[in-house]
C-alpha positions as CSV (number, residue, x, y, z in Angstrom):
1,X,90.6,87.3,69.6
2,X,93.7,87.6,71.3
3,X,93.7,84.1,73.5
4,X,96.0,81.1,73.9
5,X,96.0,79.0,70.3
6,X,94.5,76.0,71.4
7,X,95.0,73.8,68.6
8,X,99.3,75.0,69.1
9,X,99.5,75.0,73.2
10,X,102.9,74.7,73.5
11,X,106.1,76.5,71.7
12,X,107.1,75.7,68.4
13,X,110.5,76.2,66.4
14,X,109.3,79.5,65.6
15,X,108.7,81.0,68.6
16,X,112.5,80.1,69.9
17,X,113.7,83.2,67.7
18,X,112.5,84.8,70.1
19,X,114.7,84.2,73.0
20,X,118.0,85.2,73.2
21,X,121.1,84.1,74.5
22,X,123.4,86.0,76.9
23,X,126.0,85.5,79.6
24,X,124.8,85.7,83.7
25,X,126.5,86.8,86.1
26,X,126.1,83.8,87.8
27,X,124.9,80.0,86.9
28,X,121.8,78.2,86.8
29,X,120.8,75.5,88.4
30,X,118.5,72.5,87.8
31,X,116.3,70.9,90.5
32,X,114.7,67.2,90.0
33,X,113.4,64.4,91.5
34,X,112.4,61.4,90.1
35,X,112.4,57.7,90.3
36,X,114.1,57.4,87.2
37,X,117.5,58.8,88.6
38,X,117.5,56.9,91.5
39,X,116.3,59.5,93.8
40,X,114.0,57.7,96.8
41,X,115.0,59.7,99.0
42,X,113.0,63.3,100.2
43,X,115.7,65.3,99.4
44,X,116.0,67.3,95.9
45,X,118.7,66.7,93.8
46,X,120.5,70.6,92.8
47,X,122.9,70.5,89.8
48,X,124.7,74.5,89.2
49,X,124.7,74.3,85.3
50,X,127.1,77.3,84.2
51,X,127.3,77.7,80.3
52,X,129.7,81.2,81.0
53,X,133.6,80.5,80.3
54,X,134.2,83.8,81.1
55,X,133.9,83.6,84.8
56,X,134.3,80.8,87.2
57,X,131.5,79.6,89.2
58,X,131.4,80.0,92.8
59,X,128.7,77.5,93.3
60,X,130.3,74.0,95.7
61,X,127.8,72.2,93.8
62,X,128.9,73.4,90.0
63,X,130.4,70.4,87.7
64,X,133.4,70.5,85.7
65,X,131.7,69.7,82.3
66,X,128.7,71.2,82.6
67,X,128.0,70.8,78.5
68,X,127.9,67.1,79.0
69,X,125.5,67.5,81.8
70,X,123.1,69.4,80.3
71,X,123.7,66.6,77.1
72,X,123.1,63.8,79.9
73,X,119.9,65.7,81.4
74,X,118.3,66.7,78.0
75,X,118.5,63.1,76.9
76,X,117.7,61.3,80.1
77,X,114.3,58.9,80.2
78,X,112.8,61.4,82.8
79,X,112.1,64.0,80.1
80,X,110.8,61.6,77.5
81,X,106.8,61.4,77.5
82,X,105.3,57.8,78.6
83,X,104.6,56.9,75.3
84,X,108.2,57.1,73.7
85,X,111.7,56.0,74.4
86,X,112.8,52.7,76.6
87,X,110.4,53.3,79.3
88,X,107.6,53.2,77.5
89,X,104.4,51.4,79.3
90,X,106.3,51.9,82.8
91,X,104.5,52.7,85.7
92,X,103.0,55.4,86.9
93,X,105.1,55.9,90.1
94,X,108.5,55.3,89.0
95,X,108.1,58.5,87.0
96,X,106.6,60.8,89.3
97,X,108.5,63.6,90.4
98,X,109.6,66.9,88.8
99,X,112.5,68.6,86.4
100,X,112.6,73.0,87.1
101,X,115.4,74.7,85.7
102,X,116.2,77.8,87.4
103,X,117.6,80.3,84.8
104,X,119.8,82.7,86.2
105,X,119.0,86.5,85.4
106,X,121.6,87.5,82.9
107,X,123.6,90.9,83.0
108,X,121.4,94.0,83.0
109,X,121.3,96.4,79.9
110,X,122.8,99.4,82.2
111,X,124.1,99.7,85.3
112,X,123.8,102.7,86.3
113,X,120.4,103.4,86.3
114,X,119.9,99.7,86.7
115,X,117.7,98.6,83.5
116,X,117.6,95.1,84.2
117,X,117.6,92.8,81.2
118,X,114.3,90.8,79.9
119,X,113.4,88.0,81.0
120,X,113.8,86.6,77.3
121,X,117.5,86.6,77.7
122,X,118.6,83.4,78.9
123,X,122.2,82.0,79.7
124,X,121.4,78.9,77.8
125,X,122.6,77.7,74.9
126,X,120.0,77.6,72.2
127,X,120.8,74.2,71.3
128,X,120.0,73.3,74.4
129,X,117.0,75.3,74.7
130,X,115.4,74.4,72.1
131,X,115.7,70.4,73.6
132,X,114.0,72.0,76.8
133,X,111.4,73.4,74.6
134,X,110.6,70.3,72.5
135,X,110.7,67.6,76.1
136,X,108.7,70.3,78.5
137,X,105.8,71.0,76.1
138,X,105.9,74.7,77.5
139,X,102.8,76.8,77.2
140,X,103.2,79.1,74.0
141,X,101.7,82.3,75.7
142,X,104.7,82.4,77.5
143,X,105.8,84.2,74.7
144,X,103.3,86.5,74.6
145,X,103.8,87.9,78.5
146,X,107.2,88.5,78.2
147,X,106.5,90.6,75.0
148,X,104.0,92.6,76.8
149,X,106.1,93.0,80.0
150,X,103.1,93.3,82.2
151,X,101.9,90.9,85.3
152,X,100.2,88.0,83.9
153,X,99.2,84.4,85.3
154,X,96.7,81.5,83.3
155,X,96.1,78.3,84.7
156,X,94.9,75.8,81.6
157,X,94.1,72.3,81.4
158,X,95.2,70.7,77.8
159,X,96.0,67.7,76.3
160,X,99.7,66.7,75.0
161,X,100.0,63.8,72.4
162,X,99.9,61.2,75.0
163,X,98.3,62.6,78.3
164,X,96.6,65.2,79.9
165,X,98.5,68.5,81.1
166,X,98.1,71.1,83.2
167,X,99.7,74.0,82.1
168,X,100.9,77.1,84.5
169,X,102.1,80.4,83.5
170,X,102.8,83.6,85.4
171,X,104.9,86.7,84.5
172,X,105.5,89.6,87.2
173,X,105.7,93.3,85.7
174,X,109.1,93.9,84.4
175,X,109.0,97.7,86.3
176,X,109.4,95.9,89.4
177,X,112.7,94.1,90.6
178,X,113.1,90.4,91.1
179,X,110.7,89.9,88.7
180,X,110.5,86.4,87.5
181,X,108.5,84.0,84.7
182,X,107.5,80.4,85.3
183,X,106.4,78.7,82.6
184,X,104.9,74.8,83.5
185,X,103.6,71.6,82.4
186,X,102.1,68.6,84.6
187,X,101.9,65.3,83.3
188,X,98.7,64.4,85.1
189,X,99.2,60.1,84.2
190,X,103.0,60.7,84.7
191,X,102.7,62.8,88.0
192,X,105.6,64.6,86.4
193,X,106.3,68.5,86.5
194,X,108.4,69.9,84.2
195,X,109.4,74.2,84.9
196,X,111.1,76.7,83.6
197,X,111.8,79.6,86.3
198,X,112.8,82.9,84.0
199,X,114.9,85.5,85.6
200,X,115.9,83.9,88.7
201,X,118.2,85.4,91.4
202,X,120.5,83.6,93.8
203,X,118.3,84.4,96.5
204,X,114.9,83.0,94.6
205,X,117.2,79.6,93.9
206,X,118.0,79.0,97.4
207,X,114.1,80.0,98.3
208,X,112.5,77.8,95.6
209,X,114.9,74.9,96.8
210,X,113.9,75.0,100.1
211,X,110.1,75.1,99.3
212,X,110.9,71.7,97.6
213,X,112.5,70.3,100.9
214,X,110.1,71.1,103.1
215,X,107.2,69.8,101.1
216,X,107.9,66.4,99.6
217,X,104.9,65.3,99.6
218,X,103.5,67.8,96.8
219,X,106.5,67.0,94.5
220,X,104.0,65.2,92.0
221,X,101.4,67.3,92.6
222,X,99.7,69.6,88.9
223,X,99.9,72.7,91.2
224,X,103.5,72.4,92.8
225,X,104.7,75.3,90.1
226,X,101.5,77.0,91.3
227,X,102.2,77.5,95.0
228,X,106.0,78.3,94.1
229,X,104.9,81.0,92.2
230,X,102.9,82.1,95.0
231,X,105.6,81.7,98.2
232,X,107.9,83.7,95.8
233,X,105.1,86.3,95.1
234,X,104.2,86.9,98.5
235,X,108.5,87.3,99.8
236,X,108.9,89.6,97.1
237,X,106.0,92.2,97.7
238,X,106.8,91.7,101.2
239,X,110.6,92.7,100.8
240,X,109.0,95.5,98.5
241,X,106.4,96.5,101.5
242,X,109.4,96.8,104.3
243,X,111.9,98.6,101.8
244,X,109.0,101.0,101.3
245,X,108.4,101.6,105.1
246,X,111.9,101.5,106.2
247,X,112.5,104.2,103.2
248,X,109.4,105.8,105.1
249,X,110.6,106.0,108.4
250,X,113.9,107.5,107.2
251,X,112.3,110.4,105.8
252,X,110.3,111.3,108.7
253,X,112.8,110.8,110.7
254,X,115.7,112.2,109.7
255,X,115.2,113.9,106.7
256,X,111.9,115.9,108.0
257,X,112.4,115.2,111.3
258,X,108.7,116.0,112.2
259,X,109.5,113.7,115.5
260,X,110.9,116.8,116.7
261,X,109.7,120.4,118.1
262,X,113.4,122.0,118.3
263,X,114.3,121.8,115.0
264,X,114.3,124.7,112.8
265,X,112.7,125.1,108.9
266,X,115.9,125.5,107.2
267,X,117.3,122.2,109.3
268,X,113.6,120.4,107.7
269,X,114.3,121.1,104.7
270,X,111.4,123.0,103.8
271,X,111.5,123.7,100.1
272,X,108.7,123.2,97.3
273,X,111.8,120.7,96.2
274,X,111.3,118.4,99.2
275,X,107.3,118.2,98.6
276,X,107.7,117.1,95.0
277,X,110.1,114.7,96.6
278,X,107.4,114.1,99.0
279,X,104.5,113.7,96.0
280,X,106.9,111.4,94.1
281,X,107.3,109.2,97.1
282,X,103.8,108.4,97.3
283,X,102.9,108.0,94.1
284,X,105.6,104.8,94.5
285,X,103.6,103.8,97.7
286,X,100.2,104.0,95.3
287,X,101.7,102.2,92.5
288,X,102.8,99.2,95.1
289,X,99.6,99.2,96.7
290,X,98.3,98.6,93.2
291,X,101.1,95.6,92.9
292,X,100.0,94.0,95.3
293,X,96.1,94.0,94.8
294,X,97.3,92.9,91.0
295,X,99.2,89.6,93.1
296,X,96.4,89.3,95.1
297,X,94.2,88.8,91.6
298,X,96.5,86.8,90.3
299,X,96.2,84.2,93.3
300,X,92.5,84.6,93.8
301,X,92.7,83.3,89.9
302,X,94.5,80.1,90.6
303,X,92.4,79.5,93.3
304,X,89.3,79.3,91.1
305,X,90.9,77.4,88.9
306,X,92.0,74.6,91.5
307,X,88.2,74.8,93.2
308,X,87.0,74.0,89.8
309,X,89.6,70.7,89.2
310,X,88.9,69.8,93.0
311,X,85.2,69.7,92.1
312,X,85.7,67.7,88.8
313,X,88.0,65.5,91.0
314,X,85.4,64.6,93.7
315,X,83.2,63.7,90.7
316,X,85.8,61.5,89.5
317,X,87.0,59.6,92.6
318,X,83.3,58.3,92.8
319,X,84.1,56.1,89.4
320,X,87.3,54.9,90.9
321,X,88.1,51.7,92.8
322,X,90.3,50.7,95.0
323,X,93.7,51.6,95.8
324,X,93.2,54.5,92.9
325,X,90.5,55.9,94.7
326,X,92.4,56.3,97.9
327,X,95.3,58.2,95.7
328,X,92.9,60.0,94.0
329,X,91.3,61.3,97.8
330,X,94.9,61.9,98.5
331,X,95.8,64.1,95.6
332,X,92.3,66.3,96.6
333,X,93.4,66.9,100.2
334,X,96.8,68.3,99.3
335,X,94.6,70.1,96.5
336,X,92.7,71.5,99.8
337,X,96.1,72.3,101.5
338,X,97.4,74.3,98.6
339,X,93.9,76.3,98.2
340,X,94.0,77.1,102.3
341,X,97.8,78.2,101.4
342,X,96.9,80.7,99.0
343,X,93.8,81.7,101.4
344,X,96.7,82.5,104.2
345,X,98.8,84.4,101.6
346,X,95.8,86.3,100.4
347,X,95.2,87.7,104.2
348,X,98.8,88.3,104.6
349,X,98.3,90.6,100.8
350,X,95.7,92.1,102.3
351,X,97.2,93.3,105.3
352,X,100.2,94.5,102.9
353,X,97.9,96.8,101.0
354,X,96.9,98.1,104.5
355,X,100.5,98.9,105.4
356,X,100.6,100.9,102.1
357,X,97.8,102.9,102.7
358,X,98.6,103.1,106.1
359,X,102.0,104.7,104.7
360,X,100.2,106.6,101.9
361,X,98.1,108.6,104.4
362,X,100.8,109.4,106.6
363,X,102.5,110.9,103.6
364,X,99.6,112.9,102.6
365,X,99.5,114.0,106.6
366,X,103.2,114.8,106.3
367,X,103.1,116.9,102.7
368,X,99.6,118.6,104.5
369,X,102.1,120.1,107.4
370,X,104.9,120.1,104.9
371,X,103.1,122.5,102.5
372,X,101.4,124.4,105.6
373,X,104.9,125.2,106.9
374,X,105.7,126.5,103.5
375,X,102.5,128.7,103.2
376,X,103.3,129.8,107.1
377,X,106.9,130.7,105.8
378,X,105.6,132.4,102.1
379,X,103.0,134.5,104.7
380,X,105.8,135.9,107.0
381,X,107.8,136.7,104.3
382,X,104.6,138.3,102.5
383,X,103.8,140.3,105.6
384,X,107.3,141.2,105.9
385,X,107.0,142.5,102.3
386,X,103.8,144.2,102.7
387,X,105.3,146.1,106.0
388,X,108.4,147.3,104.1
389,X,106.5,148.1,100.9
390,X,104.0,150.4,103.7
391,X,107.0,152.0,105.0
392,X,108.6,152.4,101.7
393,X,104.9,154.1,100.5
394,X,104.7,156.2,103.5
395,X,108.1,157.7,103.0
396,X,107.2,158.1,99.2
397,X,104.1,159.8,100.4
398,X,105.9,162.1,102.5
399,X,108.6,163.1,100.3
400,X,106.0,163.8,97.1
401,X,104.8,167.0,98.3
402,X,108.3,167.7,99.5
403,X,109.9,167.5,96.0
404,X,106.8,168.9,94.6
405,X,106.8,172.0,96.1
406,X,110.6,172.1,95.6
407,X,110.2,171.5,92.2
408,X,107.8,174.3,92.2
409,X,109.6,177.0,94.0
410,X,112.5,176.3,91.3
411,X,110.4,177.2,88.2
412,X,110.9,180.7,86.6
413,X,107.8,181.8,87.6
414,X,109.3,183.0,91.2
415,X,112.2,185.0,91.6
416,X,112.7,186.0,95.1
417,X,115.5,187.8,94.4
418,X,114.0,190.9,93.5
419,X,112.6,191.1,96.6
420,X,114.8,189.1,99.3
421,X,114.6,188.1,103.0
422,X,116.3,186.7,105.6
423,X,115.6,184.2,107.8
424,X,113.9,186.1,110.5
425,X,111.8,187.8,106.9
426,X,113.5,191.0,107.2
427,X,113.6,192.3,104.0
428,X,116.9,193.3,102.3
429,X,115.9,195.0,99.1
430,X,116.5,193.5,95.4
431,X,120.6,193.4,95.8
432,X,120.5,192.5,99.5
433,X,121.4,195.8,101.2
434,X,119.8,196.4,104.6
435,X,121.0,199.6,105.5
436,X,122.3,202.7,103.6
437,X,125.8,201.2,103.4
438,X,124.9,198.6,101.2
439,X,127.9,196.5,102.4
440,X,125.5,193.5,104.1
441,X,125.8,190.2,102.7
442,X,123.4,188.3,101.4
443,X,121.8,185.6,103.7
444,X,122.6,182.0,103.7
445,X,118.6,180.8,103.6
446,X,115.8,182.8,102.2
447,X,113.3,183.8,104.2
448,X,111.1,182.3,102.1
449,X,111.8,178.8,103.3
450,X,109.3,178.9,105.8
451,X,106.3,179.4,102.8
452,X,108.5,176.2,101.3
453,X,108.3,174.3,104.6
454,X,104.7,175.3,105.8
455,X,103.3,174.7,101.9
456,X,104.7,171.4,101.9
457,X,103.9,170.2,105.4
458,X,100.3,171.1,104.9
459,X,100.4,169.4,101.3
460,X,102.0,165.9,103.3
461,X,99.4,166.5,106.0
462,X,96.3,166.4,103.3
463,X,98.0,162.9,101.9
464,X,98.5,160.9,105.1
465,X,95.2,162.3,105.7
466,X,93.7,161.5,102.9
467,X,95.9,157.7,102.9
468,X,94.4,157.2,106.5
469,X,90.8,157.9,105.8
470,X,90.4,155.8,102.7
471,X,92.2,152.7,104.8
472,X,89.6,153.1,107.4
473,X,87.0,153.3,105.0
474,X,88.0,150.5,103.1
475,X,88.4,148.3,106.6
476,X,84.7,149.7,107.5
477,X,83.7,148.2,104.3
478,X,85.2,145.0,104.4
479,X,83.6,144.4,107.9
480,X,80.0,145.1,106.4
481,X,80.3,143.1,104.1
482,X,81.3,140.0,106.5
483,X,78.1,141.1,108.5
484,X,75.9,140.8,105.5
485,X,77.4,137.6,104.2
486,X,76.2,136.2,107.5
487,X,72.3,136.5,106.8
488,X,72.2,135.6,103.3
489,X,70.0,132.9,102.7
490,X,67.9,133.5,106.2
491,X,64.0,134.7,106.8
492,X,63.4,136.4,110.1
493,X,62.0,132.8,111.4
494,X,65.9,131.5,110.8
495,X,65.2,129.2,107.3
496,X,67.4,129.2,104.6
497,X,65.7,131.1,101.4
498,X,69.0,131.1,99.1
499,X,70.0,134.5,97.7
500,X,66.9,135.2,95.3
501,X,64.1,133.1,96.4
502,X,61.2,135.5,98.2
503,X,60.4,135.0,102.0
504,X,57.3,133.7,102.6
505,X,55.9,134.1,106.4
506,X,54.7,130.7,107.9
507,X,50.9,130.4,107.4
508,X,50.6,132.7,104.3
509,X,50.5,132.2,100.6
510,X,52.4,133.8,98.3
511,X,50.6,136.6,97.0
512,X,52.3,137.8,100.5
513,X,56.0,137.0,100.2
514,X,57.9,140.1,100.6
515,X,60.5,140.3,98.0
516,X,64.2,139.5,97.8
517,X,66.3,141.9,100.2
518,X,62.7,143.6,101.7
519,X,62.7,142.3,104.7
520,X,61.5,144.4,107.8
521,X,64.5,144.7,110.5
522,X,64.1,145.0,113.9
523,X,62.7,148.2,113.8
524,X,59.8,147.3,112.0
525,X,61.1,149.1,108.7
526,X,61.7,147.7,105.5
527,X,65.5,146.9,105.0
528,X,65.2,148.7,101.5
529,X,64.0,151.7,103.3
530,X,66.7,152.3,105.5
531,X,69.1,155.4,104.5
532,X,72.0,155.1,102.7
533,X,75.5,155.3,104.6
534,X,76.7,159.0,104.6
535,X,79.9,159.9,103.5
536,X,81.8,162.4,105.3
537,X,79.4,162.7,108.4
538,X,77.0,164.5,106.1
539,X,73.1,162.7,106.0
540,X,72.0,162.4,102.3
541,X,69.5,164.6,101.3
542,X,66.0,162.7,101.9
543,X,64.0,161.5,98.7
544,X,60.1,162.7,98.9
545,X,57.7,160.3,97.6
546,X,55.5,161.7,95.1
């Protein structure tokens, strides 16, 4: 089966090949607090670690030798395990406290599209790295998330080779932007977290440091990497959300401008173009609906998983005396806290995923007018078609017989010249004398133009004649049919008997249904008795019974 090795939690030599190395565009930074450096007071110590030597950091807080920081951090008591080094056997409170490292998002792979980089690629040496690795005791399906790119969270309880742990790991889909990693482990005996935060943007940094401000009192809590995973989960899909409306409200606005009565089509836009633009659009709002219902999983998760140590908790406090017990209560109210936290976030997810349908369905309103427009705008131009393509078949009609005739009266088989007219049909004889002279000339039109004219007139007449009547007919037959749709299905008492079934009157058996289409109209008369529609006004001739 494909689950966590539990007999190898945490990454090994091997798995460092692979993580790469790569330059950021700007530096990391490492947030701690703990006893061991002197910190007492609330606030959190930020270092800016920069590894680049091709840029200069902007950071105030950035140190000049930042290789000899990172030496000083990697080897400091603070990331040693209670069972090693020159603090061994110290107490439990003057170790409490935390280590993340916020890795800066390196360069993407292309600009322009943006293909941000993985979150394997780090700008950390792998020297130094692999320190990290070995002091942090990081989860090894860490590994296996970023590989598959998709969303991913596990909350496991383990044991490292002096104390419990309680491991966190989370990985946001890579097709999404400001997508992180965490990667966790909580020294339970310590009260020491030590993070990894993949990916990380300036804007996450200055979030994930002021989380820590405000809430000193859950610095040594196992589930502190927990709730900043969710604080950062819920700002993201909610920047995500507002992009998505704001993107919204532009389009209806001023790209379709459906606010708006006075505007014409060709201003809208309208163009099959613009509604697979519109299609496209809401498949995004779908996919980001399905986002956050995946966040909203992934939190309803931890939560399970935090009920279940609360639970084992109370069971263990009874055991306990005095003063642990009061720490332990403690520690399982701000385990309450941080489960009514991720209830709040949960209801605010919720009423994201109603925003995006809420958007969803006004985009499916909008492409339903948008793609009635353009069937109103295909129709006019189809009737205006089908009234030039009349006009163009009525003149065809009319000029048919025309040239026909023509055509006809050019053949061989006349020759009016042996016996010519004028126009007024006087005859002229075969050369065109009228007289004994013989010096007439011969007429301009033929007399036989009006046989031409009145022989193609009649033949025009008999086709718009013929044109008109089968229209009507066809209209006639087209309204019948409507009528007889109508009644389908329905006895005389008004039930529905579907199209073959046999009518059976109410009170009989059905030795007396009447068959399919047989029954009596108002009349009294069978309906397959009635007579069949004449044609041409003329009855059809009746049919005797034998």
């Amino acid at each position: 089966m494909d689950w966590p090795d539990f007999e190898r939690p945490f990454l090994g030599d091997d798995d460092l090949k692979f993580f790469k190395r790569e330059e950021s565009i700007f530096s990391s930074k490492l947030l701690r607090h703990s006893s061991l450096h002197g910190l007492r007071d609330q606030r959190v110590d930020s270092v800016s670690l920069t590894l680049r030597t091709t840029l200069p950091t902007t950071l105030p807080t950035a140190i000049a030798d930042p290789e000899a920081e990172w030496q000083r951090w990697i080897e400091s008591p603070a990331l040693r395990s209670p069972a090693e080094g020159e603090h061994k056997g110290r107490e439990i409170t003057d170790q409490s406290g935390y280590h993340i490292l916020l890795s800066a998002r390196v360069r993407p792979e292309q600009e322009e599209p943006l293909i941000p980089s993985g979150l394997q690629y780090l700008p950390i040496e792998k020297r130094f790295f692999k320190k990290i690795v070995q002091r942090f005791k990081l989860h090894s399906v860490i590994r296996k998330a970023l590989q598959r790119k998709k969303s991913y969270s596990t909350c496991l309880s383990s044991q490292s080779d002096t104390e419990p742990v309680e491991l966190f790991t989370a990985v946001i889909n890579a097709n999404w932007k400001n997508n992180i990693a965490i990667s966790s482990t909580h020294f339970k005996t310590s009260h020491l977290t030590l993070a990894v935060i993949y990916g990380c943007s300036e804007l996450q940094m200055e979030r994930v440091e002021g989380l820590l401000n405000r809430s000193p009192e859950v610095r040594a809590h196992p589930f502190l990497m927990a709730g900043i995973f969710a604080e950062l989960q819920r700002d993201r899909v909610e920047a995500l959300v507002w992009d998505t409306e704001a993107e919204l409200d532009h389009m209806m606005k001023k790209d379709l401008k459906f606010h708006r009565v006075d505007v014409s089509d060709e201003s809208r836009g309208l163009n099959w173009k613009r509604s697979r633009g519109i299609s496209l659009f809401r498949g995004e709002i779908k996919k980001l609906e399905e986002e956050v219902r995946t966040v909203k999983a992934q939190l309803e998760k931890m939560v399970e998983h935090m009920e279940a140590v609360a639970e084992k908790e109370k069971a263990h406090i009874q055991t306990l005396q005095e003063p642990e017990r009061a720490s332990a209560k403690v520690m399982a109210e701000k385990t309450e806290r941080f489960v009514d936290r991720f209830g709040e976030i949960s209801a605010e997810l919720d009423s994201m995923m109603g925003r995006c349908r809420f958007a969803s369905e006004e985009l499916t309103f909008a492409r339903e007018v948008f793609m009635a427009e353009l069937a109103r705008k295909e129709a006019q131009n189809t009737s205006r078609q089908t009234r030039t393509s009349t006009v163009i078949g009525l003149v065809a009609m009319l000029y048919l017989p025309i040239t026909a005739m023509a055509t006809i009266f050019a053949t061989p088989v006349f020759d009016f010249k042996n016996d010519w007219q004028d126009i007024h049909l006087n005859r002229l004889g075969p050369s065109g004398d009228g007289g004994p002279s013989g010096d007439r000339p011969m007429p301009v039109v033929s007399g036989y133009f009006w046989w031409y004219f009145l022989s193609s007139s009649l033949l025009s007449f008999v086709t718009l004649a013929f044109w008109w009547f089968e229209t009507k007919r066809g209209e006639k037959a087209g309204g019948a049919g409507d009528d007889n749709s109508e009644g389908v299905g329905q006895n005389p008492n008004g039930q529905g008997t579907g199209s073959g079934a046999p009518v059976v009157p109410q009170g009989g058996s059905l030795s007396e249904a009447t068959p399919p289409g047989s029954e009596k109209n108002s009349g009294g008369a069978p309906r397959w008795s009635r007579k069949p529609k004449s044609w041409f006004g003329m009855s059809p001739k009746p049919v005797l019974p034998k």
